[in-house]
C-alpha positions in Angstrom: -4.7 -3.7 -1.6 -3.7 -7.3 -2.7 -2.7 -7.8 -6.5 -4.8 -9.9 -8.6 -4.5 -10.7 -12.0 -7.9 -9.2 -13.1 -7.1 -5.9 -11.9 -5.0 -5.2 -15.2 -5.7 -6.5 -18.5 -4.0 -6.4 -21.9 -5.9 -6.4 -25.3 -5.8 -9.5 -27.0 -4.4 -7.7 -30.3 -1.0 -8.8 -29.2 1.9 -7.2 -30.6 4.7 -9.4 -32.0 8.1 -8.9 -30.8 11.2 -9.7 -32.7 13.7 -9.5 -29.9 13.9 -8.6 -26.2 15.5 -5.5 -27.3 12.6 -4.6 -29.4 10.1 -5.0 -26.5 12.3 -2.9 -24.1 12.4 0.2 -26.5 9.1 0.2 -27.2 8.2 0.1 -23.0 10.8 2.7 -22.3 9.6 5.2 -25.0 7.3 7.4 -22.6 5.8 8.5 -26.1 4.3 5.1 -26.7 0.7 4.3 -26.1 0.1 2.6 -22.9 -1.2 0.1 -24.1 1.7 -1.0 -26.3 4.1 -0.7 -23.7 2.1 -2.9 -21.5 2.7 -5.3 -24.5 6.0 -4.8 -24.7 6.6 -5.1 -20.5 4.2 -8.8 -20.6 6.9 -9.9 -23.3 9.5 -8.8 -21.3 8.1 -10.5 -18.0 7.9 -13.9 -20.0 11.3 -13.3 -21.3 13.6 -12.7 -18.6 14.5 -13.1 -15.1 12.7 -11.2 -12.5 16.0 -9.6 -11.6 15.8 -8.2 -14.6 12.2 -7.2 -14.5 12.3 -5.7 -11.4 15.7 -3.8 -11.9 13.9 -2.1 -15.2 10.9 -1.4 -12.7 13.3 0.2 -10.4 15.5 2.3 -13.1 12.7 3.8 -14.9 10.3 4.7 -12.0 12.7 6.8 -10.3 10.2 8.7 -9.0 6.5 8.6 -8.2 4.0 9.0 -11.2 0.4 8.1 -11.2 0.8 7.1 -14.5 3.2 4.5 -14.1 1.0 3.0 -11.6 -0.1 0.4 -14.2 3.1 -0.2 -15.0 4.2 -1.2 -11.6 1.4 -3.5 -10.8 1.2 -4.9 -14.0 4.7 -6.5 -13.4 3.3 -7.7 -9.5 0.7 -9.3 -11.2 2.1 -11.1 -13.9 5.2 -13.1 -12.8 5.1 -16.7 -14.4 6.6 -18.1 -10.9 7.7 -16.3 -7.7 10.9 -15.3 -7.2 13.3 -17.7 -5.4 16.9 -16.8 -5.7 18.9 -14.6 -3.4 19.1 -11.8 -6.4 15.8 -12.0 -6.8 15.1 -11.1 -3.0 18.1 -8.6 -2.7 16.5 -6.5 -5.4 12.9 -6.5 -4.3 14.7 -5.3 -1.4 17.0 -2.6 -3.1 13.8 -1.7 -4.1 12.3 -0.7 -0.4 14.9 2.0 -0.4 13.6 3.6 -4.1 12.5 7.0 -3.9 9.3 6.1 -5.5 6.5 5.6 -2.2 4.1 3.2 -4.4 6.8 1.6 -6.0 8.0 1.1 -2.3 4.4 -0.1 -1.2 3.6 -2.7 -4.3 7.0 -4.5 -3.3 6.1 -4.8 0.5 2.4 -6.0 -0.8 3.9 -8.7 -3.1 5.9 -9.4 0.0 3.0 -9.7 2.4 1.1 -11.7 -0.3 4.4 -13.6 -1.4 4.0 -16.5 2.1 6.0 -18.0 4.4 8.9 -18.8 2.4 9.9 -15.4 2.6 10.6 -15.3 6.1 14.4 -15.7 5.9 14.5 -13.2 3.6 12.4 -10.9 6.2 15.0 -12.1 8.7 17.7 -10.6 6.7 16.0 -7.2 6.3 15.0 -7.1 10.0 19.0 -7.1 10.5 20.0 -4.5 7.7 22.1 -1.7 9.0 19.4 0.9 7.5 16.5 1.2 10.5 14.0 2.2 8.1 14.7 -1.3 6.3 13.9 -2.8 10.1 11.3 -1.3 10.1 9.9 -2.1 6.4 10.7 -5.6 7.7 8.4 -5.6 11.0 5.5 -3.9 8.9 5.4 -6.7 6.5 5.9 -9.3 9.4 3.6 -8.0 11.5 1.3 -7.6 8.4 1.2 -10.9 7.6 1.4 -12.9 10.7 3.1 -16.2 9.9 2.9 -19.0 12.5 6.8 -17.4 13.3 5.9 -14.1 13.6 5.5 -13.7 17.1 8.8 -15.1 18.1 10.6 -12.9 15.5 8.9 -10.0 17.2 10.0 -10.7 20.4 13.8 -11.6 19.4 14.0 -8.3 17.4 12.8 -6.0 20.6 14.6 -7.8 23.3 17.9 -6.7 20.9 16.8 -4.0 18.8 18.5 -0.4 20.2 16.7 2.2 17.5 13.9 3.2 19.3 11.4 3.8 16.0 12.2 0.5 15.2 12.0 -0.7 18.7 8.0 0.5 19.1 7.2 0.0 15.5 7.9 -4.1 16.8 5.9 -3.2 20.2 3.0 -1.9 18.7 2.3 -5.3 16.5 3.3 -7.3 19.4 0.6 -5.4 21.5 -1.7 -6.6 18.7 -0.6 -10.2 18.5 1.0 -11.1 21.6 0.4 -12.8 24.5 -0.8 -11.2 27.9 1.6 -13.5 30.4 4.0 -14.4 28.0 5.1 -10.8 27.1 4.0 -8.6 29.6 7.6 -9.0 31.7 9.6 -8.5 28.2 7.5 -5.3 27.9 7.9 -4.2 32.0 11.8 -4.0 31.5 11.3 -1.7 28.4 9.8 0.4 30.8 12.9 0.1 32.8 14.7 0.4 30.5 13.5 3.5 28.8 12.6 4.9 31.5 13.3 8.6 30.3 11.9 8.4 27.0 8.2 9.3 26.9 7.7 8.1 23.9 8.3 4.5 24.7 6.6 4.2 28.0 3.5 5.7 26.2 4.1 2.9 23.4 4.7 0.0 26.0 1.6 0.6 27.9 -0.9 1.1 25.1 0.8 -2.6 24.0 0.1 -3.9 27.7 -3.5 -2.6 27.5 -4.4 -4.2 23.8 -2.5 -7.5 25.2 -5.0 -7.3 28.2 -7.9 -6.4 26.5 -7.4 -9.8 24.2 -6.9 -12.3 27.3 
């Protein structure tokens, strides 16, 4: 579901901060009422980086709670500007490895949402060591559809050797692809997998979506 701003609102009866310090405290004190921790994390959003932000997001919601939930998507939502620097991007993708499965999800949302300027930054992920980061990384591309995404797609399966990874790429290119242009890149998966079941299965319900569409 994308983020929007309306989907989380704090009161108007604002509570004054002294110091950054202050603010963190009072959102890190699971005693305190939600609603002045949601105070104290919009001071902290307009206060520091979003390195910051997020690495606080990531620390304190270890693992999966409903009730954090607001917490998480309060952040997603309320960023004066999107992030830009390398840091930013590294943690957002530290993040994709958290134990926490919504944290997980609202950080490859805000990266679907986020637009094409974070195609480099997929580029890197979609050549991390970890396979289930390559494979984060062709969800969110294949998501999203940018004008590139097609071309990535096919230069990640003609060298990609993970076979999870490998079909999680066919499947979107099946989807988004073109009949002529890919049907020969798909044919010498076939060949190439020849053995494995679970590819030729994977290949030919691509070829049959990418003939279905011409």
């Amino acid at each position: 579901m994308p983020f929007t701003k309306s989907d989380i609102t704090v009161s108007t009866d604002q509570r004054v901060f002294k110091s950054f310090l202050e603010a963190q405290a009072v959102f890190e004190d699971l005693d305190e009422k939600e609603t002045e921790r949601l105070h104290a994390l919009e001071y902290i959003i307009h206060h520091k980086e979003i390195y910051y932000v997020l690495d606080i997001l990531d620390k304190l919601f270890s693992q999966n709670s409903i009730k954090d939930h607001i917490y998480i998507n309060f952040v997603f939502t309320n960023f004066d500007i999107k992030p830009k620097r390398e840091e930013d991007f590294n943690k957002l993708f530290e993040m994709l490895k958290s134990k926490n499965a919504y944290l997980r999800n609202s950080v490859i949302t805000f990266l679907q949402e986020y637009g094409k300027e974070v195609i480099p930054f997929i580029t890197i992920l979609m050549n991390d060591a970890d396979r289930d980061i390559r494979i984060f990384a062709i969800n969110i591309l294949g998501n999203v559809k940018f004008e590139d995404s097609i071309e990535m797609l096919r230069a990640f399966i003609a060298k990609e050797k993970d076979i999870n990874a490998l079909m999680t790429a066919v499947d979107y290119l099946g989807e988004v692809g073109d009949e002529k242009r890919d049907t020969p890149l798909l044919n010498a998966l076939k060949q190439e997998y020849k053995d494995e079941p679970y590819v030729i299965f994977g290949v030919d319900l691509a070829l049959s979506r990418l003939m279905r569409q011409s």
